[in-house]
C-alpha positions in Angstrom: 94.7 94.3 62.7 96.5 96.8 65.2 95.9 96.7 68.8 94.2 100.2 68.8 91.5 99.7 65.8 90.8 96.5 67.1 90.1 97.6 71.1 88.6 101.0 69.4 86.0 98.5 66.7 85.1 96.6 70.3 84.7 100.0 72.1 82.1 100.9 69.4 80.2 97.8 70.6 80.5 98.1 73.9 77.8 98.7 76.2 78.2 102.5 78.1 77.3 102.6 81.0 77.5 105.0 83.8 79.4 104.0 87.5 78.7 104.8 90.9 81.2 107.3 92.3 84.4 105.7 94.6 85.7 107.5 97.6 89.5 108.2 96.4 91.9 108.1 99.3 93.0 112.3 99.8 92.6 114.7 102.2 89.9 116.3 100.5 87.4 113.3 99.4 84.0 114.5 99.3 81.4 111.9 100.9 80.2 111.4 97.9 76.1 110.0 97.8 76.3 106.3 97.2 73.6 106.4 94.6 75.2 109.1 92.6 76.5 108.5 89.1 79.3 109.3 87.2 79.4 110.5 83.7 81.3 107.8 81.2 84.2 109.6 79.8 85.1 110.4 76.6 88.7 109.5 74.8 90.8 112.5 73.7 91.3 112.8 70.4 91.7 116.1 69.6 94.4 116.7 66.9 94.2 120.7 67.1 96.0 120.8 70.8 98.0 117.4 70.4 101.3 119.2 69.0 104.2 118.0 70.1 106.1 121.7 69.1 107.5 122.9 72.1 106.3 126.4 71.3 103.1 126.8 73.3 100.4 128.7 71.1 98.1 131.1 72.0 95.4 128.9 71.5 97.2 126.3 73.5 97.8 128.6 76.6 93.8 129.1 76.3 92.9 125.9 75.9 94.8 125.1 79.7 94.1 128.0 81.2 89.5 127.3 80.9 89.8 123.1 80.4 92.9 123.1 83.0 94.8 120.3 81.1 97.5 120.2 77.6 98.1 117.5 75.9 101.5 117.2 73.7 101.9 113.8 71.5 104.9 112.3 71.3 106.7 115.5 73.1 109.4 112.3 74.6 110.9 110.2 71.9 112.2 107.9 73.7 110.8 104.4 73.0 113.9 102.0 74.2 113.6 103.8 77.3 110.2 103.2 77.5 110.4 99.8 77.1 113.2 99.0 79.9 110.7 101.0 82.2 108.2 98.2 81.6 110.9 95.7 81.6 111.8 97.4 85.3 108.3 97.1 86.5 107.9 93.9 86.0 111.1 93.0 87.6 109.5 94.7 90.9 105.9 92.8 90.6 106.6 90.4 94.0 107.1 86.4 92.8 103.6 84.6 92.7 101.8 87.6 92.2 101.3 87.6 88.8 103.1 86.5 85.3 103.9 88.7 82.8 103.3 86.3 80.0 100.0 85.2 81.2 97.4 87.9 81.1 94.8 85.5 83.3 96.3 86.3 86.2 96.8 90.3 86.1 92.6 89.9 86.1 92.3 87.6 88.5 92.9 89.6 91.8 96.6 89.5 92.2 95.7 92.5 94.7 94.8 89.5 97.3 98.3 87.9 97.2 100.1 91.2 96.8 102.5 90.0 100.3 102.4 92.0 103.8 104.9 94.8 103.5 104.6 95.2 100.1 102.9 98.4 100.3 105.6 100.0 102.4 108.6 98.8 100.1 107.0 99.0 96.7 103.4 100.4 96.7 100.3 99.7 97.2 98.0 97.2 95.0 94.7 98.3 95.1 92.3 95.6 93.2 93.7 96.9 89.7 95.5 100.0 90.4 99.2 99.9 91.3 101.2 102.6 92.9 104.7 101.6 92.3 106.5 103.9 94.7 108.3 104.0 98.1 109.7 107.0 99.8 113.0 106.3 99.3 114.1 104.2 96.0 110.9 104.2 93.2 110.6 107.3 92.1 114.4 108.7 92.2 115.5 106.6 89.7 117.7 108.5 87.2 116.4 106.0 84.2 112.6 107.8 85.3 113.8 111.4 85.8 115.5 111.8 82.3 112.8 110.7 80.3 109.8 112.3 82.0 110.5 115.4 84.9 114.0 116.3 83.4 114.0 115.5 80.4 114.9 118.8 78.3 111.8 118.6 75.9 109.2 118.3 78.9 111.5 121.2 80.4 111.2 123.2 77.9 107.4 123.4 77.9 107.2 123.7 81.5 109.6 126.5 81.6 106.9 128.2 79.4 104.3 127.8 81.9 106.5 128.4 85.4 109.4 130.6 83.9 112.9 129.9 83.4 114.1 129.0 86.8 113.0 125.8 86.5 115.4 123.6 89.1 115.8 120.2 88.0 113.4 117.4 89.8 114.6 114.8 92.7 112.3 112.4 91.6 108.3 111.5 89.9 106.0 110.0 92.0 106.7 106.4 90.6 105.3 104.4 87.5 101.1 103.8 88.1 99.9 101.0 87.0 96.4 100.4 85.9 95.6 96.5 85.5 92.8 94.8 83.2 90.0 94.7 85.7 88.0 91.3 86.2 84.9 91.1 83.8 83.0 90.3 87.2 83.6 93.4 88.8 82.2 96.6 88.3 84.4 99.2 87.2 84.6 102.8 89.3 85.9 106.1 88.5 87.7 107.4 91.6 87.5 111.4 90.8 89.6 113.8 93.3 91.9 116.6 94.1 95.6 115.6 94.8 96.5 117.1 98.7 99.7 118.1 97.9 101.3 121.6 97.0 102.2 122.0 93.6 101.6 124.0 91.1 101.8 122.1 87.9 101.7 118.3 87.5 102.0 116.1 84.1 101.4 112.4 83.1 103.8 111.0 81.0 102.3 107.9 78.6 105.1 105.2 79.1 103.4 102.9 76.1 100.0 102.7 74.4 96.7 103.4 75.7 93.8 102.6 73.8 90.3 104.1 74.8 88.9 102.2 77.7 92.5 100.2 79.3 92.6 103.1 81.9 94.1 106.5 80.6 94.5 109.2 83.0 90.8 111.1 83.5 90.0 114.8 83.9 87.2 116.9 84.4 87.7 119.7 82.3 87.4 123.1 83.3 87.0 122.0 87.1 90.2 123.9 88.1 88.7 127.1 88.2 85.8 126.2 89.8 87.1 124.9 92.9 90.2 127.5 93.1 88.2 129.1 95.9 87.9 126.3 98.5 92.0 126.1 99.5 93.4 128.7 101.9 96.2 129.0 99.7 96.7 129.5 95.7 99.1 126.4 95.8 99.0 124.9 99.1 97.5 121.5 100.2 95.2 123.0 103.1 91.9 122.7 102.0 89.6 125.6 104.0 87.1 123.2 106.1 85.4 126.4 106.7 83.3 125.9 103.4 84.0 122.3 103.1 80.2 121.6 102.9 80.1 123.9 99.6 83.1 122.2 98.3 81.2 119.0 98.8 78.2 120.3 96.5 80.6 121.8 94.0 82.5 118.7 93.6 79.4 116.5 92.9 77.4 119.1 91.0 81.1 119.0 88.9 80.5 115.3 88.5 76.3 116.1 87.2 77.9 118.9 84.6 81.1 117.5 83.0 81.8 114.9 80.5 84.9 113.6 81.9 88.3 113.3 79.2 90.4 110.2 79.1 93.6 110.2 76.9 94.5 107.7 74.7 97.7 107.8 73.4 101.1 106.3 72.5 104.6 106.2 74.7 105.9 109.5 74.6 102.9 111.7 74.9 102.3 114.0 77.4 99.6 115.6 79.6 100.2 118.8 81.7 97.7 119.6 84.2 96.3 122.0 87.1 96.8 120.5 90.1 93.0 121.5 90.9 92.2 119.8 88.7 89.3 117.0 89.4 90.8 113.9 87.5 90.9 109.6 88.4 92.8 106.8 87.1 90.6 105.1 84.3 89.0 101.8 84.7 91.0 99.1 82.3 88.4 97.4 80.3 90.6 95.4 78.1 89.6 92.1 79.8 86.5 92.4 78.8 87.6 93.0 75.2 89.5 89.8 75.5 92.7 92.0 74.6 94.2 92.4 77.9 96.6 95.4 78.3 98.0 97.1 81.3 98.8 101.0 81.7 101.8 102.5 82.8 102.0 106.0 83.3 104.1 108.3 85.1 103.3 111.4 87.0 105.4 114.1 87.5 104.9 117.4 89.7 106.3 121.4 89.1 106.7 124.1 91.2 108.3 127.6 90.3 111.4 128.4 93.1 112.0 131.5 95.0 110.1 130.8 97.9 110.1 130.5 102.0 109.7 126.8 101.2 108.9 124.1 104.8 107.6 120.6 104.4 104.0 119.9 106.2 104.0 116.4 107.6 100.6 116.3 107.9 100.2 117.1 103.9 103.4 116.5 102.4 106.2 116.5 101.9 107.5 115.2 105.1 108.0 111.6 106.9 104.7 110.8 105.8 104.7 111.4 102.2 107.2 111.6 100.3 105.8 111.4 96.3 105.9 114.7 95.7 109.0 116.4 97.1 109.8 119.0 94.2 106.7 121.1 95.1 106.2 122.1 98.9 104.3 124.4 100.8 105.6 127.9 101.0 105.0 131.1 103.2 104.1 133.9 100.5 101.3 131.8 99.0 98.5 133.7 98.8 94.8 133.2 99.7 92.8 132.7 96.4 90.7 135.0 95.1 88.3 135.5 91.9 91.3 136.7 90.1 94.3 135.7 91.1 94.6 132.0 89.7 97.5 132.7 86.9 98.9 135.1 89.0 102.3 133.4 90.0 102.2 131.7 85.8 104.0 133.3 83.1 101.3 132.3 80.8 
């Protein structure tokens, strides 16, 4: 039987249950009540916006501009590639960490022998979540770029979102990782907003993700309701001013929406507004006694033109560097009820 219909036949039976919210790590985390709860997500299956033409419809444009995300399957054929990106990983995971060919020990919490200075050289290893990236090497690889920022199919839909003078990206943020978490541990959505200033960000599927071995999460449609709370349409400066009614928006979000995760193959694609609340999925897979890890990788957009300057509180600057194709700039307006698509050519 194929991986997917046998995790999807063991997803059927497996108990839902809902999962106390997690405190991401961002500039804007909301102090979230510890007895909250957040609503199981759904997998993405719908085949009506899952074209991989390269025409945007208007149905499509509609679709991204209320739910604030666009998924396009198999939009990067590009499986060899693929592969030697996993190959690559791999080839970074530190020695004694964990074995490729034994899936025990991706379960059985390499994040406590992940060695001191790892973080800084190759990313951070956060019980099952790995951030392969440093500000200097992962991430600027050419063997990323071509098949995810730059490569000339992705291009072409995001020149239909940002216009034509697209300039060609410096680098992704890095390959994240998403490891089988132990059967002992209680799994955690961690729900935010990216502090950065961008203006449109996509996740690239780098193999298969089944429902439940943690694919990229969104809340749909929470874009547009917390536009209002930055000082800035596409800065990173959250207005503290109101920070108390962001706080209340954010978790009555949470209450409202059925969050999405996408399941997919290598090769598909999801676009999405940076305001957009979304999480890395938990990886049940352990617990389905069919271990897989996810790889993904995520990718940022800005239109150019602009009085651009780095912010090194927010990025980019010397203390982040995982975002540097989208920066801060001086004509970026204040939002307002009706301004959201206003710099889009949607």
């Amino acid at each position: 039987m194929p991986r997917r219909s046998l995790l999807e036949a063991r997803y059927d039976r497996l108990e839902v249950k809902t999962r106390p919210p997690f405190d991401a790590e961002t500039a804007h985390k909301t102090e979230l009540d510890r007895d909250r709860t957040i609503r199981e997500p759904v997998p993405y299956k719908a085949d009506l916006l899952g074209s991989a033409d390269l025409q945007l419809s208007q149905t499509e444009v509609e679709h991204f501009k209320r739910e604030g995300f666009l998924v396009k399957r198999g939009l990067v054929p590009a499986s060899e590639e693929f592969k030697a990106i996993v190959d690559y990983v791999w080839e970074t995971v530190p020695e004694g960490v964990m074995s490729r060919e034994d899936p025990t020990s991706w379960v059985d919490e390499p994040h406590e022998r992940w060695p001191i200075g790892a973080a800084a050289r190759i990313g951070v290893l956060q019980h099952s979540a790995w951030k392969m990236r440093s500000p200097h090497r992962y991430g600027r690889e050419e063997s990323l770029l071509k098949v995810t920022a730059n490569h000339p199919r992705v291009r072409a839909v995001v020149k239909q979102f940002l216009g034509e003078r697209l300039e060609r990206a410096e680098r992704v943020r890095g390959v994240y990782v998403v490891l089988p978490k132990s059967p002992s541990v209680e799994g955690r959505l961690g729900p935010h907003v990216d502090h950065s200033a961008a203006q449109l960000s996509a996740m690239v599927l780098i193999d298969e993700i089944p429902p439940r071995t943690g694919g990229f999460t969104v809340w749909p449609g929470s874009h547009a309701r917390l536009h209002r709370y930055w000082t800035s349409c596409q800065g990173a400066h959250f207005n503290q001013r109101i920070k108390n009614e962001f706080d209340e928006e954010f978790k009555a979000i949470l209450r409202d929406i059925v969050p999405v995760e996408f399941v997919g193959e290598a090769g598909d694609v999801v676009f999405w507004h940076p305001r957009l609340i979304h999480s890395a999925g938990v990886n049940y897979s352990a617990e389905l006694n069919a271990s897989l890890i996810r790889y993904a990788i995520p990718c940022d957009f800005q239109k150019p033109g602009y009085t651009f300057y780095d912010d090194d509180d927010l990025g980019p600057g010397s203390k982040h560097q995982w975002w540097v194709d989208t920066r801060h700039f001086r004509e970026d307006p204040a939002p307002t009820s009706t301004n959201m698509w206003d710099d889009w050519s949607i």
